[in-house]
N, CA, C and O of each residue as an XYZ file, in Angstrom:
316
protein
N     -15.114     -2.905     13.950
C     -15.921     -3.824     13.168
C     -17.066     -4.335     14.040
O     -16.929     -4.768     15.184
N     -18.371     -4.216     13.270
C     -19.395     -4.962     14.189
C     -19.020     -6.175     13.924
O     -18.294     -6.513     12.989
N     -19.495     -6.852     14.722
C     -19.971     -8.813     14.249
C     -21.324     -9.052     14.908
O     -21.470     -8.735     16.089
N     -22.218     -9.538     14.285
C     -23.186    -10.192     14.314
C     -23.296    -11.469     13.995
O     -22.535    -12.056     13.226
N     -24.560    -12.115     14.761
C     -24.613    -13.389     14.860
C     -26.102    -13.741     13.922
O     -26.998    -12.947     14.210
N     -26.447    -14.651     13.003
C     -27.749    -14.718     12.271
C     -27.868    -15.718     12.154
O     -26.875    -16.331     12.546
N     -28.998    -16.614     11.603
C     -29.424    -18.056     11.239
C     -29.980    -17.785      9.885
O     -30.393    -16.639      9.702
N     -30.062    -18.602      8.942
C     -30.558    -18.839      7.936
C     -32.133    -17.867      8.083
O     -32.965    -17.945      8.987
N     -32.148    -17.090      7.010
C     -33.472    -16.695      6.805
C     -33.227    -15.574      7.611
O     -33.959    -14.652      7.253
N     -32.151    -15.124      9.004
C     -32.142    -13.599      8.964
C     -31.597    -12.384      8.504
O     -30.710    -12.561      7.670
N     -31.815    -11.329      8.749
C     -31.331    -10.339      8.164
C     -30.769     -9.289      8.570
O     -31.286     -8.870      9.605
N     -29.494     -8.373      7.996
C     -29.357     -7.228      9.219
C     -29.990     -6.084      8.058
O     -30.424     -6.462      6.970
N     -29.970     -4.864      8.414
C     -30.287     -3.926      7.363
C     -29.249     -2.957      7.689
O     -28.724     -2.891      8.800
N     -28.916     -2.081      6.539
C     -27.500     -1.246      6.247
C     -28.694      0.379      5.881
O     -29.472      0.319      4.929
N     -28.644      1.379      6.578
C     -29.486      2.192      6.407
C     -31.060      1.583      6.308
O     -31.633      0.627      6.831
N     -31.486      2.728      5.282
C     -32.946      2.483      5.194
C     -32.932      1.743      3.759
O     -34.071      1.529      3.343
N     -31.940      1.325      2.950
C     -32.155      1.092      1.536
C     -31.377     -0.324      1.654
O     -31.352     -0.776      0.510
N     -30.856     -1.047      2.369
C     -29.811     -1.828      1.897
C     -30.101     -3.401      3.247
O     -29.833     -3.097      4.410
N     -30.516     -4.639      3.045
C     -31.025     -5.861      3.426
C     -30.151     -6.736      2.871
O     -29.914     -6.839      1.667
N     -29.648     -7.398      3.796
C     -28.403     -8.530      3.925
C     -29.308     -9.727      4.658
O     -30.045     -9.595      5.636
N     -28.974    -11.163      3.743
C     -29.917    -11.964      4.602
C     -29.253    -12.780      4.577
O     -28.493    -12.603      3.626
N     -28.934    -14.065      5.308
C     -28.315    -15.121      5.594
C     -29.107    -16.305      4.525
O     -30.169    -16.759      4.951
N     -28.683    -16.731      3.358
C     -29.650    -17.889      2.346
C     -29.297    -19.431      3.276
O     -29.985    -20.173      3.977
N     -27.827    -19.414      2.832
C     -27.427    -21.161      3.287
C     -26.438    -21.136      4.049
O     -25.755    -20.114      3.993
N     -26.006    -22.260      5.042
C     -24.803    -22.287      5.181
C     -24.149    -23.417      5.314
O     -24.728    -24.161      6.105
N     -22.866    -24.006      4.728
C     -22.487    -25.151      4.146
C     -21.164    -24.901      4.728
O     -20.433    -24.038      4.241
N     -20.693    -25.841      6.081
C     -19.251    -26.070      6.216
C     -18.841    -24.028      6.877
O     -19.348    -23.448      7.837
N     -17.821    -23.514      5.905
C     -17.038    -22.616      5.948
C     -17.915    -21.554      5.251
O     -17.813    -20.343      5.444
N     -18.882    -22.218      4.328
C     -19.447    -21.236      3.007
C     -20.639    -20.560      3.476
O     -21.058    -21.024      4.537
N     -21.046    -19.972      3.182
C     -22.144    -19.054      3.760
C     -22.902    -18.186      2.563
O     -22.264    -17.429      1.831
N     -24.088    -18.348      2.469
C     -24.469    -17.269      1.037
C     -25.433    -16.485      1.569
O     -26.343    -16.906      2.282
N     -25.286    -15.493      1.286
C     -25.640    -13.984      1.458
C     -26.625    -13.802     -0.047
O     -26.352    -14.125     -1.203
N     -28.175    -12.978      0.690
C     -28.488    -12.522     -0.503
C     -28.900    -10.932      0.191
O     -29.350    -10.668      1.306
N     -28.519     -9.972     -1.035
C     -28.506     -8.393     -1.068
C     -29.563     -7.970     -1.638
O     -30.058     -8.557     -2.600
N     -29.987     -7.042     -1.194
C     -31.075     -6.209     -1.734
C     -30.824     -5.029     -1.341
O     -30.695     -4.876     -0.127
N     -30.700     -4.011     -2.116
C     -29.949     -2.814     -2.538
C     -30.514     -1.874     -3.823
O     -30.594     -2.429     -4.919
N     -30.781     -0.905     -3.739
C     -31.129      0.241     -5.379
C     -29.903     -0.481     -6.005
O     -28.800     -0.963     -5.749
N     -31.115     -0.166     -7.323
C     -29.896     -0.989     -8.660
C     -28.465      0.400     -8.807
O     -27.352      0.382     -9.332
N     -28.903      0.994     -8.381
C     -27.682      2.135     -8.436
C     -26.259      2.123     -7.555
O     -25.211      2.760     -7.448
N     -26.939      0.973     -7.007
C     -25.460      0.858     -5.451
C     -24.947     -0.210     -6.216
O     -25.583     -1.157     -6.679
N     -23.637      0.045     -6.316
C     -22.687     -1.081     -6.849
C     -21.853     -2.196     -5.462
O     -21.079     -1.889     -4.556
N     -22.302     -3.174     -5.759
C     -21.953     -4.400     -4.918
C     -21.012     -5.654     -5.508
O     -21.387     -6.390     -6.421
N     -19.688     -5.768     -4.805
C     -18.517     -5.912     -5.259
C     -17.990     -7.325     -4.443
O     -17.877     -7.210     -3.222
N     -17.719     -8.425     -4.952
C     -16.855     -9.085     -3.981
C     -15.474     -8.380     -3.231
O     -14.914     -7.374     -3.667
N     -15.163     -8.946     -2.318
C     -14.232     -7.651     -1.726
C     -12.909     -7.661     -3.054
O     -12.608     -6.615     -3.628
N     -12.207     -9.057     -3.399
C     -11.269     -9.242     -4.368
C     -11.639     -8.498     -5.402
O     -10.645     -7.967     -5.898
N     -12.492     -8.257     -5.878
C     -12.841     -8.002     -7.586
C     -12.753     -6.322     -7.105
O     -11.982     -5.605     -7.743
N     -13.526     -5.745     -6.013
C     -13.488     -4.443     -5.156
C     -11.685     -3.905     -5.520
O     -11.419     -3.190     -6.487
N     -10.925     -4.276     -4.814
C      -9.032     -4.297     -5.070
C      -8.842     -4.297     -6.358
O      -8.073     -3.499     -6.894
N      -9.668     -5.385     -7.149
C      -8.786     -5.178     -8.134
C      -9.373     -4.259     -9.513
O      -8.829     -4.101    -10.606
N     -10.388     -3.853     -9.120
C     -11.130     -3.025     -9.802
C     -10.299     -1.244     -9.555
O     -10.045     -0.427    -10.440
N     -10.029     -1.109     -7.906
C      -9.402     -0.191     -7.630
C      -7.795      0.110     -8.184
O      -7.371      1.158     -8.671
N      -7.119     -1.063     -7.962
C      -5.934     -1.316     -8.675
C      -5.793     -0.731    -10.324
O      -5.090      0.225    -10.653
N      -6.747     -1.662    -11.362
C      -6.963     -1.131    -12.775
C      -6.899      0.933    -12.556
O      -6.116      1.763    -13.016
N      -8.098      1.064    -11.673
C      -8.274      2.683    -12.000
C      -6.782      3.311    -11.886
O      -6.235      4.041    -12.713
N      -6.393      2.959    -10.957
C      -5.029      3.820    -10.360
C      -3.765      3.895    -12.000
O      -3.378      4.765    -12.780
N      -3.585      2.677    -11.829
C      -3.233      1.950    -13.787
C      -3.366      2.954    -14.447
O      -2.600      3.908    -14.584
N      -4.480      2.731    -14.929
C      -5.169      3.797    -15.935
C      -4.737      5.631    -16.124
O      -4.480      6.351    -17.089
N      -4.847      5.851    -14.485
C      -5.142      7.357    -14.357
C      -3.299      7.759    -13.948
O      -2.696      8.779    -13.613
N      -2.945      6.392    -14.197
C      -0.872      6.830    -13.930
C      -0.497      7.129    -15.166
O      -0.511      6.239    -16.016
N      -0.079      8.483    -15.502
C       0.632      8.580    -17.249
C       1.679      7.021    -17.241
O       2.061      6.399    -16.249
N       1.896      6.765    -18.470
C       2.763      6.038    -18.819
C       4.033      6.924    -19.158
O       3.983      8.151    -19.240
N       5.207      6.146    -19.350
C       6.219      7.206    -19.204
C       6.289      8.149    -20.304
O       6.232      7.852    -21.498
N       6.447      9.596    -19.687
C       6.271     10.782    -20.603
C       7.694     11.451    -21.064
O       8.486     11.890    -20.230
N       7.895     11.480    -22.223
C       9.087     12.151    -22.401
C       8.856     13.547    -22.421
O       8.319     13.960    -23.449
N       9.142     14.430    -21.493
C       8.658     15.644    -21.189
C       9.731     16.483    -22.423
O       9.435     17.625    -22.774
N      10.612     15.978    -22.837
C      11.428     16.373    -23.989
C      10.995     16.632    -24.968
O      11.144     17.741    -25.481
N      10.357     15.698    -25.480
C       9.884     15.603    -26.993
C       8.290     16.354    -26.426
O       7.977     16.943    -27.460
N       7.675     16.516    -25.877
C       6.763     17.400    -25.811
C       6.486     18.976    -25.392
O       5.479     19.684    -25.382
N       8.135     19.212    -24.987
C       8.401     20.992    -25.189
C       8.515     21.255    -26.561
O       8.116     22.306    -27.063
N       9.196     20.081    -27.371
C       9.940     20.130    -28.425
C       8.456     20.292    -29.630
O       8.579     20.983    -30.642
N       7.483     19.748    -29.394
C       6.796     19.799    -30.015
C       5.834     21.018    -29.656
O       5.240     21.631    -30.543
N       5.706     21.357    -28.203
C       5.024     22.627    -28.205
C       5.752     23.887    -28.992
O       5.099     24.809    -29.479
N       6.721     23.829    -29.031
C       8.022     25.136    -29.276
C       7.686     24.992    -30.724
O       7.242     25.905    -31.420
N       7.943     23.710    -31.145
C       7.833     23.402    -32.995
C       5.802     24.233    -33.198
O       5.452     24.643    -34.305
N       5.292     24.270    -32.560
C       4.055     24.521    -33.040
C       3.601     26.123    -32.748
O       2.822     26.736    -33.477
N       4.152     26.604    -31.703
C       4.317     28.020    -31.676
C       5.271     28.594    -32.559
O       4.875     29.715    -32.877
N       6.205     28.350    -33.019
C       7.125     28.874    -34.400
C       6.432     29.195    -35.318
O       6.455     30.281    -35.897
N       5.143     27.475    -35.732
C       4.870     27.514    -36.810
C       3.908     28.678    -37.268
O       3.572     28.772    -38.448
């Protein structure tokens, strides 16, 4: 992991397309503003997990009765 050190108003840059700047900083809080192609998707890290989490969800069959779907291939080749 890098770490860098910044003050309000600086910036690091991520390639040639992507500007991270230091806005405020309050206590613990810190705000970040991004500048990035509207095509790069930018994620809090939480919402990032749980966005990944849903896909996995999604792309898991739910339970398959592999029974009733020989049963129905077999029933449709007969027919």
């Amino acid at each position: 992991m890098l770490v860098l050190t910044r003050k309000i108003g600086e910036s690091i840059k991520i390639n040639e397309d992507v500007k991270i700047t230091v806005i405020d900083v309050k206590g613990k809080n810190i705000r970040l503003g991004i500048e990035a192609p509207r095509e790069t998707k930018i994620y809090r890290e939480e919402v990032f997990l749980r966005i990944k989490q849903e896909n996995r969800s999604a792309a898991t069959p739910a339970d398959i009765d592999m029974g009733k779907i020989s049963q129905l291939m077999k029933d449709k080749l007969d027919s």
